[in-house]
VOROSE-917895 format. One record per residue (C-alpha): x, y, z. Coordinates in Angstrom, 1 decimal. Layout:
<nodes>
<node u="X" v="Y" w="Z"/>
...
</nodes>
This chain:
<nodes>
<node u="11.5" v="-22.7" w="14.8"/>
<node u="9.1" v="-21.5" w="17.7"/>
<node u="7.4" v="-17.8" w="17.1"/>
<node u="10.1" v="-15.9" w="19.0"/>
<node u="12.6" v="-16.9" w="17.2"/>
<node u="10.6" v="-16.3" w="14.1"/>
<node u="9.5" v="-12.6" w="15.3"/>
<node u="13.4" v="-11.7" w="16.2"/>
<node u="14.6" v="-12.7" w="13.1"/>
<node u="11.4" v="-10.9" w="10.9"/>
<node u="11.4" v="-7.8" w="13.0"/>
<node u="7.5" v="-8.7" w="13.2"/>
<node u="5.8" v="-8.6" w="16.5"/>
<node u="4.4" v="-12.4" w="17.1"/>
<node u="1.0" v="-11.3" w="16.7"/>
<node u="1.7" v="-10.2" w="13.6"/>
<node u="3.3" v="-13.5" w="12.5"/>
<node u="0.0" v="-15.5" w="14.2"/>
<node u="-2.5" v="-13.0" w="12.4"/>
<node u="-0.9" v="-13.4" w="9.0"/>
<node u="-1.2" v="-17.4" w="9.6"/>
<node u="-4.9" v="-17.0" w="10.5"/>
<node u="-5.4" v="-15.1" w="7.3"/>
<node u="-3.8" v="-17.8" w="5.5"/>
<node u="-0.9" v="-16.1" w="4.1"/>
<node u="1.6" v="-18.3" w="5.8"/>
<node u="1.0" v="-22.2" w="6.1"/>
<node u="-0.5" v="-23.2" w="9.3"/>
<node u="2.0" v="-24.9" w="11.4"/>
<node u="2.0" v="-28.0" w="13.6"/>
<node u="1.9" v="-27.7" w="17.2"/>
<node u="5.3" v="-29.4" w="19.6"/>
<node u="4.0" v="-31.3" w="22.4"/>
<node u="4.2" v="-28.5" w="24.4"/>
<node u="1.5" v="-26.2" w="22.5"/>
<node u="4.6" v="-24.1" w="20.9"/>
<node u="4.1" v="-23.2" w="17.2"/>
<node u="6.9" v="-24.6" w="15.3"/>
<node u="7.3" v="-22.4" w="11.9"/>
<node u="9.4" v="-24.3" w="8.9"/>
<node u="12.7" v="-22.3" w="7.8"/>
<node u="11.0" v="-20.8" w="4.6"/>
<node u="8.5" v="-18.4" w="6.8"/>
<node u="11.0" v="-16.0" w="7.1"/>
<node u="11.3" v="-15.3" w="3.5"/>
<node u="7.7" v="-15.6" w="3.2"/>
<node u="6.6" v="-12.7" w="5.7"/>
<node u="9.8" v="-10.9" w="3.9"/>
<node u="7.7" v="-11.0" w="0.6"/>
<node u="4.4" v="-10.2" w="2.6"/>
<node u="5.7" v="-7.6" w="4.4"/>
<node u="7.6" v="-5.8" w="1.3"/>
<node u="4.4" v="-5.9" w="-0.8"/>
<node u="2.4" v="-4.5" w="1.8"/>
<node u="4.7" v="-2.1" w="1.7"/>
<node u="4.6" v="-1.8" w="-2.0"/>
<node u="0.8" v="-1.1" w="-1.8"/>
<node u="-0.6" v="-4.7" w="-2.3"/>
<node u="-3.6" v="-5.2" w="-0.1"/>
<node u="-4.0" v="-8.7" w="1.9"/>
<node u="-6.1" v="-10.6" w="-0.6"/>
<node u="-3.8" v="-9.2" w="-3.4"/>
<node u="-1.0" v="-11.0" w="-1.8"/>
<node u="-3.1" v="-14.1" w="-0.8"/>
<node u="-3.7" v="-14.5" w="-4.5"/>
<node u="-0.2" v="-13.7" w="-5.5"/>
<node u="1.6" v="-15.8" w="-3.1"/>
<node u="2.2" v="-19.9" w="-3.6"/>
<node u="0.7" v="-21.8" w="-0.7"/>
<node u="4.8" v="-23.6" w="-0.8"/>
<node u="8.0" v="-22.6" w="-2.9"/>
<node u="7.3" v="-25.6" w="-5.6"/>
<node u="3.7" v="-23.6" w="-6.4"/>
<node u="5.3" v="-20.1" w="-7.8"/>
<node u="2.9" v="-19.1" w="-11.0"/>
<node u="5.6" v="-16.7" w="-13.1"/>
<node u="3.4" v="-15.9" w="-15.0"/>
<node u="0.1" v="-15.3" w="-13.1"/>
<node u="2.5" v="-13.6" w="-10.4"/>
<node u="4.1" v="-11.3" w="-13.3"/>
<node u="0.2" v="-10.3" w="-14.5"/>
<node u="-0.6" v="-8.8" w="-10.7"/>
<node u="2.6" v="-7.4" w="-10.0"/>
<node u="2.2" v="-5.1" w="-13.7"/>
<node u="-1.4" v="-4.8" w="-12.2"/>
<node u="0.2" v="-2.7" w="-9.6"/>
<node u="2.4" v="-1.1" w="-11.6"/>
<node u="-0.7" v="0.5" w="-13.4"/>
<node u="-2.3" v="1.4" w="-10.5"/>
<node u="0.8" v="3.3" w="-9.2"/>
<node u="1.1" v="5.2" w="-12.0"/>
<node u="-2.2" v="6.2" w="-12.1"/>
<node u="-2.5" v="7.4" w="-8.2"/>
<node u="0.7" v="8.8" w="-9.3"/>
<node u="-1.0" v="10.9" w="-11.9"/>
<node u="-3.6" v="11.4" w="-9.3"/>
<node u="-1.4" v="12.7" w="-6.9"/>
<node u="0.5" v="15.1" w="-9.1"/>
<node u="-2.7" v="16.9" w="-10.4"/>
<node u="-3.8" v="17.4" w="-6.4"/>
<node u="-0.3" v="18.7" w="-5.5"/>
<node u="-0.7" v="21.3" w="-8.7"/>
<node u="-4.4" v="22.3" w="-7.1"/>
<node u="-2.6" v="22.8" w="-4.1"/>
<node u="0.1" v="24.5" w="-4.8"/>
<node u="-2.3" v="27.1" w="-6.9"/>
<node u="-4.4" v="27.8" w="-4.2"/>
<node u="-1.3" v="28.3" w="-1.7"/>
<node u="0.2" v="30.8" w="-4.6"/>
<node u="-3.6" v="32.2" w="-5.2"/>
<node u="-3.7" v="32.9" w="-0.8"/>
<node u="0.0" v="34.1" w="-1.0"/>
<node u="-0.6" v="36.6" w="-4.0"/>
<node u="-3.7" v="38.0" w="-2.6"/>
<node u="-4.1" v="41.4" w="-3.7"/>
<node u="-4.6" v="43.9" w="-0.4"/>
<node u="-7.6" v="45.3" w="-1.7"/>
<node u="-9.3" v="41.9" w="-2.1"/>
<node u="-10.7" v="40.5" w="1.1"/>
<node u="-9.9" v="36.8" w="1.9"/>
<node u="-13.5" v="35.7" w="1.6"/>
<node u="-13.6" v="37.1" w="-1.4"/>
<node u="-10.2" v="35.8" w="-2.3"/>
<node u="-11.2" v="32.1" w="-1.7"/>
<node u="-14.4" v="32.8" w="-4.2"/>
<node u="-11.9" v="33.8" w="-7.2"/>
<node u="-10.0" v="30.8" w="-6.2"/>
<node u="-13.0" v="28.6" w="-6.1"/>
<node u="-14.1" v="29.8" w="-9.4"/>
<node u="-10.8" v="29.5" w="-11.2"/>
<node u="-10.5" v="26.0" w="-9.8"/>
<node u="-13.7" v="25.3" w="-11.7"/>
<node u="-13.0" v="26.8" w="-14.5"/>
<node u="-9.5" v="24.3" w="-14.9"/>
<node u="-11.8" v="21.5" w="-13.1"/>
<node u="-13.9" v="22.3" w="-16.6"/>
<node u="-11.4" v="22.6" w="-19.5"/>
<node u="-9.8" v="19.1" w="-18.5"/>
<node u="-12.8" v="17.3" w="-18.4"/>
<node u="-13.9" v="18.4" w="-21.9"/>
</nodes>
């Protein structure tokens, strides 16, 4: 199938489709006598896979590794190892993420709740300091 046909049916822009074959996450293709790229049937579901673990966090070269050169090379097992991989590294920038969303939301209630005797440079310094204080009791 030539690349236009590939891009409709992928919803991926032909560069796209030409960089990810450069970066050797789909097979290079042979050329038709007239110069046109002519992709096998399979590359659709290929770029699927690529594009939903991009889209699942998976860098490039975590996909390269992850991803059989041709459908008879799928490694379960090798393949179940990085995808648990991510899993743990979700969780963890899921931790991550919780703990700076709690920060947040304390310094937005700490601003709100200013008392109006307090200025807001002195405000922010109370805020600092208790920030520092919590920073300190979880790392101990």
């Amino acid at each position: 199938m030539k690349i236009g046909e590939l891009a409709k049916l992928s919803g991926l822009a032909p560069s796209r489709i030409r960089f990810y074959e450069a970066s050797g996450l789909i097979k290079s293709v042979g050329r038709k006598a007239n110069g046109y790229r002519d992709y096998a049937p399979e590359t659709e579901w290929i770029l699927q896979i690529i594009t939903g673990a991009q889209s699942a966090g998976f860098s490039l070269e975590e996909i390269r590794q992850l991803l059989p050169v041709n459908a008879q090379d799928w490694q379960q097992e090798s393949m179940l190892i990085g995808l648990k991989r991510k899993v743990e590294e979700i969780e963890i920038l899921q931790q991550r993420l919780a703990h700076n969303k709690a920060q947040l939301l304390r310094v937005i209630h700490g601003i709100e709740s200013k008392p109006a005797d307090v200025g807001c440079a002195d405000n922010a310094q109370l805020l600092i300091n208790q920030m520092r204080e919590e920073n300190d009791v979880t790392a101990k």
